[in-house]
N, C-alpha and C positions, 0 to 999 in steps of 0.2 A: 504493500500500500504506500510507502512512504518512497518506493521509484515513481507511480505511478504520481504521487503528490509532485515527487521535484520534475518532471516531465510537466505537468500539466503549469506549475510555477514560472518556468522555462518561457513555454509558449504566453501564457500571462502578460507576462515583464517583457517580452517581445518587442521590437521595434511596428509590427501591424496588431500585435497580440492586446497590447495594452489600451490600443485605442478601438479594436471590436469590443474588448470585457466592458468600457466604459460606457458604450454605445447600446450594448445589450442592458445593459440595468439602467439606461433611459429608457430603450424601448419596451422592457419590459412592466416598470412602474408606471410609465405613462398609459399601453394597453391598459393593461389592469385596473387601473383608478378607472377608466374612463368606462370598460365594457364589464368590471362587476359590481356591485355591489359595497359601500364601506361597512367597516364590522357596528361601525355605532349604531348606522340605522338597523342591523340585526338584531339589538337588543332585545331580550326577551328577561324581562325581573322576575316574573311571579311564576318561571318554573318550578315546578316541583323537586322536593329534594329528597322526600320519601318513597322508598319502594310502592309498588300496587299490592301488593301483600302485605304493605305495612298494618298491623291492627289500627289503628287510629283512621289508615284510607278506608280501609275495607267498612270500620264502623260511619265515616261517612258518607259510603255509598249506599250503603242499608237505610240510612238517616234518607237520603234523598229520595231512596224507593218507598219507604214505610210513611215518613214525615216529610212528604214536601211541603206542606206549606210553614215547616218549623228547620228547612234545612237552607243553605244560603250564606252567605259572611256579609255579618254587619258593622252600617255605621253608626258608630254610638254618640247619640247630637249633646254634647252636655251643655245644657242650658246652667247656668251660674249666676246669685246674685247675694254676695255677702249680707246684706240687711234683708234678704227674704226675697221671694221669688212675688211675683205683686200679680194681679189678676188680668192686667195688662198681658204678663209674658205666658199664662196660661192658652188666654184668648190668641195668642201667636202661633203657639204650639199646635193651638185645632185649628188655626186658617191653613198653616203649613201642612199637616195631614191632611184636608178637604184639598188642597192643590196637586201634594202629589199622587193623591189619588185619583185625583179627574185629569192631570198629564204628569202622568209616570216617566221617571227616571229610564234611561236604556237599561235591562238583567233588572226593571226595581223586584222587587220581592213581595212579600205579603206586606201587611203593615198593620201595624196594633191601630183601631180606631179610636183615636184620643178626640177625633171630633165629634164623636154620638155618645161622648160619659160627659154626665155632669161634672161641675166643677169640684164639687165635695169629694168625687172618686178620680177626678185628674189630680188632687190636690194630696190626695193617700200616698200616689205612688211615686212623690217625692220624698226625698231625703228626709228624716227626723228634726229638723233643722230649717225645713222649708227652702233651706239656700239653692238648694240642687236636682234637678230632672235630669233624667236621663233616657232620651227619644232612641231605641234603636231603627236603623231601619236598613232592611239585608236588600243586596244581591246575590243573582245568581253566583255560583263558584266556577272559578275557571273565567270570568269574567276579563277582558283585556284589561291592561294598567292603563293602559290612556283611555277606556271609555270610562273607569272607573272616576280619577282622575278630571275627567270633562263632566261625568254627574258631580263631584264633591264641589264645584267652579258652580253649577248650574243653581246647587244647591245651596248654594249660599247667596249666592246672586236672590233666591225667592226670600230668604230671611231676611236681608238687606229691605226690599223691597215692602217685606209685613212689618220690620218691626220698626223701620221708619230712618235708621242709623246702620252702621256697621258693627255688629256688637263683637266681630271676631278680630278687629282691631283692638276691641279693649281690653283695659288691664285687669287680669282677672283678681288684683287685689284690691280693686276699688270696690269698697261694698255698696256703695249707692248706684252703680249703673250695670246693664247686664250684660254680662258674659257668655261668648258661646264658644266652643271647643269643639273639633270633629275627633274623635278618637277610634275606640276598636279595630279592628284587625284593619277593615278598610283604611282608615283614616292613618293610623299607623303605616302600611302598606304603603301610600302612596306618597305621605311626607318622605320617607325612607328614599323611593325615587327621585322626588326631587332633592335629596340630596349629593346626587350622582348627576342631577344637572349639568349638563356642560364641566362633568367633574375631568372625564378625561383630556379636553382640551385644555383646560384651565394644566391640569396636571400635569399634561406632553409640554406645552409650557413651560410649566417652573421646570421643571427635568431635565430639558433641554440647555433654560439659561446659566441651571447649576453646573451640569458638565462643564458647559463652554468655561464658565467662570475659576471653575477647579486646573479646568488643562490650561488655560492663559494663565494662573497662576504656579501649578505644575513645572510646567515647560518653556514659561514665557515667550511662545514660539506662535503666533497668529494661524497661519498656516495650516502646523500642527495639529490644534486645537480644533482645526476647522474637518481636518480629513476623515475623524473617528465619525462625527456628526454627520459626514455625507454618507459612512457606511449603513449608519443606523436610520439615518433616513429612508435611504435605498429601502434598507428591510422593512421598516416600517414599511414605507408606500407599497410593497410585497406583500407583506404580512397582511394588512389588514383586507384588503380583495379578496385579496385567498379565502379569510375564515368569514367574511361578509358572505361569499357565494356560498361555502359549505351551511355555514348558517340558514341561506335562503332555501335552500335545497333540504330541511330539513335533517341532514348528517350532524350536526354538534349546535350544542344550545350556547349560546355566550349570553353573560350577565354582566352590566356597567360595573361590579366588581371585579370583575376577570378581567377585564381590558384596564384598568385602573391599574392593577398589577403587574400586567401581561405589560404595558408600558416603562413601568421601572423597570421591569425584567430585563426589557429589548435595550432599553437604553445603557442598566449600571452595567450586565453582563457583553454587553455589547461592545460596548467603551472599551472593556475589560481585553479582549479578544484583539481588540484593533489597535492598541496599547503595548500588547502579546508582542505581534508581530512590529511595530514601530520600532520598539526598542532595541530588538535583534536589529535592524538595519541599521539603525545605529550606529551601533556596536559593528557588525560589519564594515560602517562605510570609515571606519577607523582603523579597519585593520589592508582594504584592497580600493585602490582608485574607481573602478569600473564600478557605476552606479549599477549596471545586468549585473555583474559579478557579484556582489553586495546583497543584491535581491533576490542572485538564486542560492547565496550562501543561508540566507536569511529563512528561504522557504527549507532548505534541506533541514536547518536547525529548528525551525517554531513548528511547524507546517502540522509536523505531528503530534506534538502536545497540544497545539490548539483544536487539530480537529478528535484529540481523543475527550480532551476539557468539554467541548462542544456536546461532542456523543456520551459525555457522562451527564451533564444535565438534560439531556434528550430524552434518557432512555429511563434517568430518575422521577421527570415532569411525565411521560408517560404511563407510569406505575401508576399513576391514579385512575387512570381507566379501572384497576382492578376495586375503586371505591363504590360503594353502595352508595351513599350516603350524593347524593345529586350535586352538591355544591362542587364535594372535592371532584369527580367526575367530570364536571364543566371545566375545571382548570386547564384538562390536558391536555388537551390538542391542541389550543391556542396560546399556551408557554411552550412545549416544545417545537410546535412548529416556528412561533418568532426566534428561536435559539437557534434550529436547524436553518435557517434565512440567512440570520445573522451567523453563524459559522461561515457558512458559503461565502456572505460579503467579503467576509475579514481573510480569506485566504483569496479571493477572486477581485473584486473593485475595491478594495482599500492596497493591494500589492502594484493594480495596475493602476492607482491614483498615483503612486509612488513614484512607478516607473517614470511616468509621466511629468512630475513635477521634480523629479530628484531630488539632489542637493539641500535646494531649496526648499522642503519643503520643512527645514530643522530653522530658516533663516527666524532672527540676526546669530543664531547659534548653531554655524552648520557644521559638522562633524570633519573632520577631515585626517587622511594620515599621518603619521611622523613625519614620511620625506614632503608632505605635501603643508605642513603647518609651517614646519622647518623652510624652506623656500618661501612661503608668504612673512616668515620672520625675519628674514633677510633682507627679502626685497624693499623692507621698511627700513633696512638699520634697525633690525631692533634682534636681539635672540631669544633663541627658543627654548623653554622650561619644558622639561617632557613633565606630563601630571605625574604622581607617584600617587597608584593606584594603595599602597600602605595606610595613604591620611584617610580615604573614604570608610564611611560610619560603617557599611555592609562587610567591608573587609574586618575592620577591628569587632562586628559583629560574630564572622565567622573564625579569626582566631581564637575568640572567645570559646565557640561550640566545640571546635576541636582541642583544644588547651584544656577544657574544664566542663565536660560532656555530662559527667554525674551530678556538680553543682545544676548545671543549666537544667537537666531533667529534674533534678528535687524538686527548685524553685520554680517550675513553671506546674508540676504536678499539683505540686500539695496549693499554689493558688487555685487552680483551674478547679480543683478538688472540692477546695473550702467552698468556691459560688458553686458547683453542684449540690454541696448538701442544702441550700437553699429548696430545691427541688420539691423532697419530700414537702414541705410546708405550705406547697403554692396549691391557692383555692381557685375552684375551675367555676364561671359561671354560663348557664346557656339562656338566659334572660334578655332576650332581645331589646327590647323597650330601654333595658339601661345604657344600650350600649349608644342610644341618640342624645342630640345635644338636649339640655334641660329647658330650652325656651321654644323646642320643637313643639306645633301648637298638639299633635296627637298626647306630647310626653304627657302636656301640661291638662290638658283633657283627662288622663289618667289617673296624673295626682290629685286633681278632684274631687274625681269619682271616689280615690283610696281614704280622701278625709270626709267624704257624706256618706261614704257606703261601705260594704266590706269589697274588698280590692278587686276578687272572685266578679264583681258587677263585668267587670271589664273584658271577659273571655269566659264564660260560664260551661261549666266541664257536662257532656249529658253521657248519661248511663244509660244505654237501651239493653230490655233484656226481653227473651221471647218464650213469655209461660205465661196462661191464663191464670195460672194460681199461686200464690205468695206474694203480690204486688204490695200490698202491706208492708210484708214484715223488707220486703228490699227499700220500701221508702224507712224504714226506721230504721233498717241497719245502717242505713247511706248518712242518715242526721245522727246517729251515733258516733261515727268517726272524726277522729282527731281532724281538726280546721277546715273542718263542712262548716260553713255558717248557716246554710240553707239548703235543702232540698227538698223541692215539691214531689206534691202526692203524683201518681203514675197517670203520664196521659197516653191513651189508646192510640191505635192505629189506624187510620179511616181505612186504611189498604188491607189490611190485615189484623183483626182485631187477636191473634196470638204474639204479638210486638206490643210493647208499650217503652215509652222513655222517663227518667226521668232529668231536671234540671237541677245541678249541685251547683251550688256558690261557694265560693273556697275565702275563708278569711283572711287569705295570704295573696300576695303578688302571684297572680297564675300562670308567670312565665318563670316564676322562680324557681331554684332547684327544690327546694322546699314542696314548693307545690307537687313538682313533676314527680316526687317519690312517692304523693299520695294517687296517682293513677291504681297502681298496683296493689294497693290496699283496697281502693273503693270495688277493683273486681273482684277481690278476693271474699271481699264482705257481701257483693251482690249473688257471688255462685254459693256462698253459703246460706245466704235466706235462701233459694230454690233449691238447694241442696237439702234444706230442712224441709224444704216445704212437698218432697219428694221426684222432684227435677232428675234426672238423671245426665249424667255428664254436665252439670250446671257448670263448668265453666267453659265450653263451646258454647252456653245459652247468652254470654255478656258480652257486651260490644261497648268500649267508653269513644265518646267522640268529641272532637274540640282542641284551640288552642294549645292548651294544657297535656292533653297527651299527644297532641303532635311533636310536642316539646322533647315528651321522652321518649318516643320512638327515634327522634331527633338523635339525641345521645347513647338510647342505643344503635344503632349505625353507625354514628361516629366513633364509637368505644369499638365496636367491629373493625371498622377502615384503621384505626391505629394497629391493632392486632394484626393485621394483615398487610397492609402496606411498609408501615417502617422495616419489618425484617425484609420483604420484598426488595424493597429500594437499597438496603444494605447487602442482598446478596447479586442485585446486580451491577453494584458499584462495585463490589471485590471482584468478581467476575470480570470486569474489563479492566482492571488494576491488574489481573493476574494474566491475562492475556498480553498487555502492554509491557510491563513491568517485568514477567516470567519469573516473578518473585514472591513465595508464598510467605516470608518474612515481611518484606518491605508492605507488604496488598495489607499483611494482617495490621500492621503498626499503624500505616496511613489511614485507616480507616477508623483505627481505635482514638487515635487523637484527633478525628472532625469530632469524633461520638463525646470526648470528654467533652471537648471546644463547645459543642451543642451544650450540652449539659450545664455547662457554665454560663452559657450565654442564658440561657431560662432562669437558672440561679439570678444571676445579677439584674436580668431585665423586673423579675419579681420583687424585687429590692426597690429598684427606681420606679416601679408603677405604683407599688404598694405603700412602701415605707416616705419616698418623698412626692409621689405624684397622688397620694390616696386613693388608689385604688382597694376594692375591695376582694376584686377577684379578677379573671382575665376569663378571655370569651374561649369556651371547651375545644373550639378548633383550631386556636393558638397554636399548640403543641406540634400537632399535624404538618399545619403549614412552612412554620417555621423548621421542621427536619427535614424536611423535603428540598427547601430552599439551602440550609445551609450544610447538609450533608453534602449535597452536587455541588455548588457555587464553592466549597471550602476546598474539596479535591482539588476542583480547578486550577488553585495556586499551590495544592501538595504536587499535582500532577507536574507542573510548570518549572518549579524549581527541582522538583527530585531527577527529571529530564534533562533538566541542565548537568546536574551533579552524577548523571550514569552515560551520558555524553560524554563529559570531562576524565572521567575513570578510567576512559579507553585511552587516555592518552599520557597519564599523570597518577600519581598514588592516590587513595582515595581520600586520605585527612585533606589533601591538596585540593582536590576535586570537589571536597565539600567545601571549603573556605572559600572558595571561588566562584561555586556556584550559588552560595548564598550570598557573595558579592555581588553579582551579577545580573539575582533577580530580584534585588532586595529594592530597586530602587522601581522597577517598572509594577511589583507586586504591589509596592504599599501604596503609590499612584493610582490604583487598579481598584485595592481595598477602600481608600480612601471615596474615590468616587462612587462605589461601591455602595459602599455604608450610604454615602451622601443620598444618592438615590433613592434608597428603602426609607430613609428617613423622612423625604418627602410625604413619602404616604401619612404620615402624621397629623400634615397640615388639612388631612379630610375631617369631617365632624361626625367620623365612627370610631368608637373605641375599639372596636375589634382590627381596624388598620392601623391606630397607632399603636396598639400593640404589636400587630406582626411587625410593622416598619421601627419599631426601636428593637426590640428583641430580634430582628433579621440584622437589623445597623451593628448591633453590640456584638455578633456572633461576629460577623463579617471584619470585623475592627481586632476579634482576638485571635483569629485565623491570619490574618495581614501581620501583628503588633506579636503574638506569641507564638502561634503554633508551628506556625511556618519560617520564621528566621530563629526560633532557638529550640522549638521543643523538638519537631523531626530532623532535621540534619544533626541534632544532638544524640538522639537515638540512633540514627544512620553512622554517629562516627562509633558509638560505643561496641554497636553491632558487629561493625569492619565487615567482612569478609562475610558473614554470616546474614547480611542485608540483602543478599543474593541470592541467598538458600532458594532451591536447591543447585540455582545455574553457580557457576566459580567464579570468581573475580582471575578479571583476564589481566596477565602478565603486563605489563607495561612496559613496553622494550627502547632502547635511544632514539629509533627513530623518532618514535610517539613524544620521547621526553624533549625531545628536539624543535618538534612542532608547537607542543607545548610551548616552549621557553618563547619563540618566536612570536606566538599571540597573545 
């Protein structure tokens, strides 16, 4: 593979080569943009992420067969008014009912007639406190997000209208004027989306400006700075056509989260890669005049650790296919295809940008040989210093490693160590609602409802079970259990009078984990009233339905996909480690120091979200996300430098060959890392908890793999191992010619 790579390199860097490679990724980004489809207008949010077998689906399909006019997701109108609710906002509430009931919403749903009860009975079914009503009013399920979306707009538009002001402008802490709020799954659902509004351009944006900013400070080279930017846009304008038509074509569902991420991806990993190969030229064009020479020296040395770096996060981002659980599933086809894009760029239009621009493309700081510095030093009257590669950080980093290899491993262990035992103490939450900003008008809808009502108002759990007899004792086992605040007596089935449901109100936040542990309880409790009541297999007779147990079927999948995916993704990273590398030592060690470096990085990320940023918990698919990203992304610079240092071995002893190889890549690594981190950390600046979590705890991994694991803890290991880093191929002989060649570059 790697003749085949410097063969294809060859023609690249070509004198006709460099300028078809350029020409083909105009023509191909511009076809593309123009005759497919872009990924944003694919969006699709309100995928599902639960199996069809999941208990919670299957009980709301039976809801929709048995109880339709009780099945549907609603919007919950929270009408609000600190000094009492006045007869004014009652009379609003039944003009708004008598409207949308004589023109109906697009999917409306059934609708409680709050405009045929007198007042005395509209007046009950507010809060204890008078301050608070709460109007639901459902759609169908499965409903688009933009028609949803254009009723909640419509809908508010008719309140506007009745009640003479905008009361969803107002401050719901004024107690003299009225307050309204749209919450429940709908309402929550669609604020969600808008905050993914023009999130990914806003975010290709910053992303973009950050890089530019890091490599003009980096490299202080304009040029430079500019040529990684053109790779990744390439891919970009690639990338997104591509998963736009697969998207239209029904083959992969993308969600404004996925592409949110899928963007840092393309950009920090992308940089990373085009950065890869820069710095090899470099370095080349310092050691042979011939800018071809330089670039096929360039491809024969990077060529291959980029495109194995590449094919380790390819074939890592694809293991999620093997996810149940819908979210992680959607990831993968539209991360590693933007990686497999960008590989291609980074070895095909960023070599042939190069060709193209030479020299200059390092200007006011362009690289040049001994005999060729020395003659520009001359020609000035002036003499030439040769650098003395001794003073640079990276070398006195790697005399370090090889001088004092057991120091270096204690002291990187026992820290990495210590933020792992953080680990055990980290609390997982899968409470969606917490994770939006606090003035999101659904959140504040919510905390409303949780101060005039029990919390349960806001996603109400139903228990359906199918037996004409013990309906009774299921409605009193169900108000027995622990933070039921309510459940109604059994309503029948028009369809089927052997179905009846009941409706639980839970005392607790119903997205809580709290909550989602009482799922399991309340069937257990309901197949046991039928179980007494003579039922036979009473637990096939219970079906619970709702928010609430979506929640836990929720985390059960995800508790699945952890199980199965991380060992997954760990044995196909060692597996191309050992095929590359031909070393079942070196495969085992690289892969155990991303694992501590992971470890760690979740330790300390728990530390700074919990202890100085208050958080209380971090969102359950954290963990996931975050291995996935920095087991692959962290090889990448294990791959890169151990490459350099099994390179170097063939020509020089190996203490030698690691002091140099950790010279060598120490500077384009932490460049790499640096932007790297910067990237993931963007995602912060979204207003979900669940992304600034992954994008600091990805930033923090990425920073210890750059800063630790990579310039002192593996080539520290590699020197202590010697010979035995090889196992079971032999460390080959280094003969004068080799040491010759050596001395010479």
């Amino acid at each position: 593979m790697i003749m085949m790579l410097e063969r294809i390199g060859g023609w690249i860097t070509g004198p006709k080569g460099r300028w078809v490679t350029f020409l083909v990724w105009i023509a191909a980004a511009v076809l593309l943009t123009l005759t497919l489809p872009a990924v944003g207008d694919e969006e699709k949010n309100n995928a599902p992420n639960l199996l069809p077998d999941s208990p919670s689906v299957v009980a709301d399909e039976l809801m929709n067969r048995y109880f339709p006019d009780a099945s549907g997701v609603p919007a919950l109108l929270v009408w609000h008014r600190a000094d009492g609710l006045t007869e004014k906002d009652y009379s609003d509430m039944q003009q708004l009912t008598a409207r949308l009931a004589n023109e109906p919403l697009e999917a409306q749903g059934e609708l409680i007639p709050l405009d045929r009860m007198p007042l005395p009975a509209l007046i009950s079914l507010a809060s204890e406190d008078g301050t608070t009503f709460v109007q639901p009013i459902a759609f169908r399920e499965g409903t688009d997000t933009e028609i949803l979306k254009h009723n909640l707009e419509k809908l508010q538009n008719m309140v506007r209208e009745i009640a003479g002001h905008d009361p969803f402008a107002q401050d719901i802490g004024d107690g003299s004027q009225l307050s309204i709020r749209i919450s429940g799954p709908v309402g929550i659902f669609v604020d969600a989306t808008d905050l993914f509004k023009n999130a990914d351009f806003v975010l290709l944006m910053a992303t973009v400006i950050l890089v530019l900013v890091l490599l003009l400070l980096i490299y202080r080279s304009p040029i430079l700075a500019i040529i990684p930017l053109i790779g990744v846009g390439f891919a970009y304008m690639v990338t997104s056509p591509l998963l736009g038509a697969m998207a239209s074509e029904g083959w992969i569902i993308v969600d404004s989260q996925a592409i949110a991420i899928m963007t840092v991806l393309l950009f920090g990993a992308g940089t990373d890669y085009c950065l890869f190969f820069i710095t090899r030229f470099r370095q080349e064009l310092t050691l042979v005049e011939s800018r071809r020479e330089a670039l096929r020296r360039s491809f024969k040395g990077a060529s291959g650790a980029i495109a194995m770096s590449g094919f380790t996060v390819v074939l890592s981002l694809l293991a999620l296919l093997a996810a149940h659980y819908g979210a992680y599933d959607r990831f993968a086809v539209p991360f590693s295809l933007s990686i497999l894009i960008m590989g291609i760029a980074s070895l095909t239009l960023v070599p042939a940008l190069l060709a193209i621009i030479g020299r200059a493309s390092f200007f006011p700081f362009i690289p040049r040989t001994e005999a060729e510095a020395g003659r520009r030093a001359a020609q000035r009257g002036q003499s030439y210093r040769r650098p003395d590669p001794e003073k640079k950080l990276g070398t006195k980093i790697g005399k370090l490693v090889v001088t004092r290899p057991w120091a270096v491993i204690a002291a990187t262990v026992v820290l990495l160590g210590i933020l792992a035992g953080f680990v055990p103490g980290i609390k997982y939450s899968y409470d969606l609602l917490s994770g939006f900003p606090e003035d999101m008008p659904s959140r504040q809808g919510f905390a409303t409802i949780g101060e005039a009502f029990p919390q349960g108002e806001l996603a109400p759990v139903t228990v359906m079970v199918k037996s004409e007899a013990s309906r009774e004792k299921v409605a009193d086992a169900l108000r027995g259990m622990p933070l039921v605040a309510e459940a109604d007596d059994a309503v029948q089935s028009g369809v089927d009078e052997a179905y009846a449901s009941y409706r639980v109100i839970l005392d607790t936040n119903p997205y809580s984990l709290e909550a989602m542990e009482t799922i399991p309880k309340l069937r257990a409790a309901a197949s046991e009233a039928l179980g007494q009541g003579g039922a036979e297999d009473a637990a096939d007779l219970v079906w619970i339905a709702g928010a609430t147990a979506q929640q836990y079927d929720d985390k059960a999948l995800q508790d699945r996909d952890n199980a199965v995916i991380i060992p997954l993704v760990i044995g196909l990273i060692m597996l191309l480690l050992l095929l590359y590398l031909r070393s079942v030592t070196a495969t085992l060690y690289l892969v155990a120091t991303v694992l501590l470096s992971y470890a760690a990085a979740l330790g300390l990320g728990w530390i700074i979200l919990h202890h100085l940023m208050g958080f209380d918990s971090i969102q359950g698919s954290i963990p996931l996300y975050a291995f996935v990203f920095l087991i692959a992304l962290g090889e990448d610079y294990n791959i890169f430098m151990i490459s350099s240092i099994w390179q170097k071995r063939k020509r020089m002893p190996l203490l030698q060959a690691i002091k140099e190889g950790v010279s060598d890549t120490g500077g384009v690594i932490t460049s790499a890392g640096l932007i790297l981190a910067a990237t993931f950390a963007v995602l912060a600046t979204l207003p979900l908890q669940v992304l600034v979590q992954f994008g600091l705890i990805t930033a923090i991994g990425v920073l210890m793999d750059t800063f630790i694991v990579r310039p002192f803890l593996v080539p520290a290991i590699t020197a202590v191992l010697g010979r035995w880093a090889f196992w079971p191929a032999k460390e080959k002989k280094v003969d004068s010619a080799a040491r010759a060649e050596a001395a010479e570059r």
